[in-house]
Every structure is written in structure tokens, then in C-alpha cells.
N, C-alpha and C positions, 0 to 999 in steps of 0.2 A: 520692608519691601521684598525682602531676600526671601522672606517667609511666604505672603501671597503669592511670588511670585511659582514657586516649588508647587501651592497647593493648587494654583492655577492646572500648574504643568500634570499633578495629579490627576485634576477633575476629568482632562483631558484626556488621558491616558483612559481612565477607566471608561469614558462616553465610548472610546475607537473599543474598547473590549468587550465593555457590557452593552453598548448604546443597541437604537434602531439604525440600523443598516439603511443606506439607501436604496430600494429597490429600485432607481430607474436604472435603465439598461440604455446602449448608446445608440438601437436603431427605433427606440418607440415615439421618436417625432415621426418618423414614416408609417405607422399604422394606421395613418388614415389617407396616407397616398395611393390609394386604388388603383390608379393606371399603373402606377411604376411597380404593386403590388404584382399585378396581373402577368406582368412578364416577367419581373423575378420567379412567379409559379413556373408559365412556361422552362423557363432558363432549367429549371432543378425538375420538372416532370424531361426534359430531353436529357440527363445526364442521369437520370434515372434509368429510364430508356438502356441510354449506351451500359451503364451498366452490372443491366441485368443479359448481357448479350455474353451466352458462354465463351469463355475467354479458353483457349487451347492450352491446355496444362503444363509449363514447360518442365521439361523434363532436368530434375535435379541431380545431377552431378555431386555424387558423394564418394569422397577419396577413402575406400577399403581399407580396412584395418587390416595391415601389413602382421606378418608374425616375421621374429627374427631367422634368419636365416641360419644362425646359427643351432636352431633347436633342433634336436635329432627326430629322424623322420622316418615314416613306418606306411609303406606303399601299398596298398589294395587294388590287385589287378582285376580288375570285373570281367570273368572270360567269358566269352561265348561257348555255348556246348556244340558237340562234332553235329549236330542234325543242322542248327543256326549258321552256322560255316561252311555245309556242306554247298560245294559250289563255289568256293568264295576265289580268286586271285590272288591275294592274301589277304595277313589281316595285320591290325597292328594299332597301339594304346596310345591314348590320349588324357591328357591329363583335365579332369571334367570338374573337380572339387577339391577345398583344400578346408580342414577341418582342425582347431586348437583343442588335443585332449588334454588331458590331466590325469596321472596316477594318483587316486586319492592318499594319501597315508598309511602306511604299513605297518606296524611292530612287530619284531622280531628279538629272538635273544641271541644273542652273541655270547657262546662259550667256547672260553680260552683253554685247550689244553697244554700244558706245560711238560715237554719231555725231560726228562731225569736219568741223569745216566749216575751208575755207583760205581764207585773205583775202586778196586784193593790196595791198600795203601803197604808194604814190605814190611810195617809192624802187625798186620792182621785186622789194624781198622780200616772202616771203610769212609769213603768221601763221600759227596753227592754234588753232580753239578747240574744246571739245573737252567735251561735256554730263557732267555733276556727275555720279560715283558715290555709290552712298550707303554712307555711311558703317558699316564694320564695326567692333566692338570692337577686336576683332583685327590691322587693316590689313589687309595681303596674308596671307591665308586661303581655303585651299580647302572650309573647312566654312561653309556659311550659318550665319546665326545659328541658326532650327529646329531643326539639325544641334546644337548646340553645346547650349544648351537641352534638347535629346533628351540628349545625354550626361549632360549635371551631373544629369537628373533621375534619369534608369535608376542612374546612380551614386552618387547619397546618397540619393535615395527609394525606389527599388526595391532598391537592395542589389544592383547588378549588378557584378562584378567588371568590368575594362576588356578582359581578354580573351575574357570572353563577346560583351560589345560588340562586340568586333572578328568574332566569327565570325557575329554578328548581321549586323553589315555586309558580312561577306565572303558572305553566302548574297544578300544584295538587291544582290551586284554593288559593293558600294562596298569596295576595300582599303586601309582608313587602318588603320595599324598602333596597337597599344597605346601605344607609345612618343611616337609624336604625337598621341592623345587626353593620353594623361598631359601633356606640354608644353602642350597648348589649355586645361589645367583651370589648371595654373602660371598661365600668364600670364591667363587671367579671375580668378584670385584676385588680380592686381596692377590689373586694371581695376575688379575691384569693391571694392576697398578705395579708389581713386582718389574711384569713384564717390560713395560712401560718406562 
């Protein structure tokens, strides 16, 4: 019994998946009520009507993309020349637009001069002493810190692969290969975990 009754449940199953669909629909006993037809059209040609009647556009309220106030700000005074003025009472600026720029990317080298001074020492040798570098993560690195900084972020916050990177840097002039950003990131993971 356990068994027809499963295959029952089967046969079933497959009629609702595979079967014929029933095509009736829930208002086709009214298809042949005429009158009640006739005003249902009217009902739907008067809301048809209303509307196709241009409707007054209202006017959308969009809250402006704020910039922080903390970003440093660089003022362009649009002046009038002395013929435009000439005449005037006075004159005096208004602030008419506000515009988000951006410094693209720059490279540049940073070289470090080290002063040296020599001392005579009262056997006739001489010393050398020689002004404090500052300290890198890194030790001997040709990438400034900036430099290093700019990596890790474009590389786990922006999502940049390390050979974009590199063509980023090959266009501003700078060619540090993929293979020595990847070794700069190795070894800041053995400084930040020190740090840490």
C-alpha cells in the first residue's frame, strides 16, 4: 500500500509539472454578458481618457551631493573688467558654483642629501660624522613610504591588481616592476605584524 501509495503521489507530482495546464481563466463565464461588457469598455475608455490628460511634472527634490568641508579650497574670482564696471556703485562676489577636483597622480624622486662633516682627531686621523636618515620600514628602499602607502591601498582598497600598478607607474615615469611591489608588500606584512 505504502508503495502505490508514493507512486500515486509520483504520478501526481509529474501531471502539476508536465501535465495540461488549465487554460480557464476566472472572468470567462462573463464573455458572453454583453451589457455588463459594454460598461466595463466604457468604465476603461473614461480612465483611459483621464489618463492620457498631461499630468504637471512635479518637480523632484534631490538632496545635492555635499563635499566635505574639510577639503582644502581654491577660490576663482570671475571679475568684471574696468569698461563692465565702469559706472557701477560698487561691486562685489558671489558665490555662483562649487566644483569637486582632483590632482591626478604625480611621481617624483626624492633625493636624500646626507651632510658629512670630518674631524681631526689629535693623532692626525680623521672621523666622519654624518646627519641621521630617517628612518624607513623598509631600510634600503627605493620606494618612500607615500609610495608604499599608495600601494597597499590601490591593492586591497581599490582592488587594483599589482600589474595595473605597475603600468600606473610606468606612464608617471616611475618602472618598479610587479615582482618588487609584491616583495614590498611581503616584507611590510613581517613589519606590521612586528609592529603589531
Amino acid at each position: 500500500k505504502h508503495i502505490l501509495l508514493l507512486e500515486e503521489q509520483l504520478r501526481l507530482a509529474r501531471l502539476r509539472k508536465f501535465g495540461a495546464r488549465s487554460e480557464k481563466l476566472p472572468f470567462q463565464g462573463e464573455l458572453f454578458d454583453e451589457a455588463e461588457l459594454e460598461v466595463s469598455l466604457e468604465e476603461v475608455e473614461k480612465e483611459l481618457a483621464e489618463a492620457e490628460e498631461p499630468k504637471k511634472p512635479r518637480k523632484r527634490r534631490t538632496k545635492a551631493d555635499g563635499f566635505n568641508e574639510n577639503l582644502p579650497r581654491i577660490q576663482v574670482r570671475l571679475t568684471l573688467d574696468e569698461e563692465e564696471k565702469a559706472g557701477a556703485n560698487k561691486t562685489f562676489f558671489s558665490k555662483v558654483k562649487e566644483e569637486l577636483d582632483i590632482v591626478p597622480a604625480q611621481a617624483r624622486v626624492i633625493e636624500y642629501w646626507q651632510e658629512k662633516a670630518v674631524f681631526e682627531q689629535e693623532d692626525g686621523a680623521q672621523q666622519l660624522a654624518c646627519a641621521a636618515r630617517p628612518v624607513h620600514p623598509l631600510g634600503k628602499c627605493q620606494a618612500s613610504v607615500r609610495l608604499l602607502a599608495w600601494i597597499l591601498v590601490a591593492k586591497y582598497a581599490d582592488a587594483l591588481p599589482l600589474y595595473r600598478l605597475e603600468g600606473i607607474l610606468k606612464r608617471h615615469g616611475g618602472h618598479i616592476s610587479r615582482t618588487t611591489m609584491a616583495n614590498w608588500i611581503i616584507r611590510l606584512d613581517d613589519v606590521f605584524k612586528v609592529s603589531a
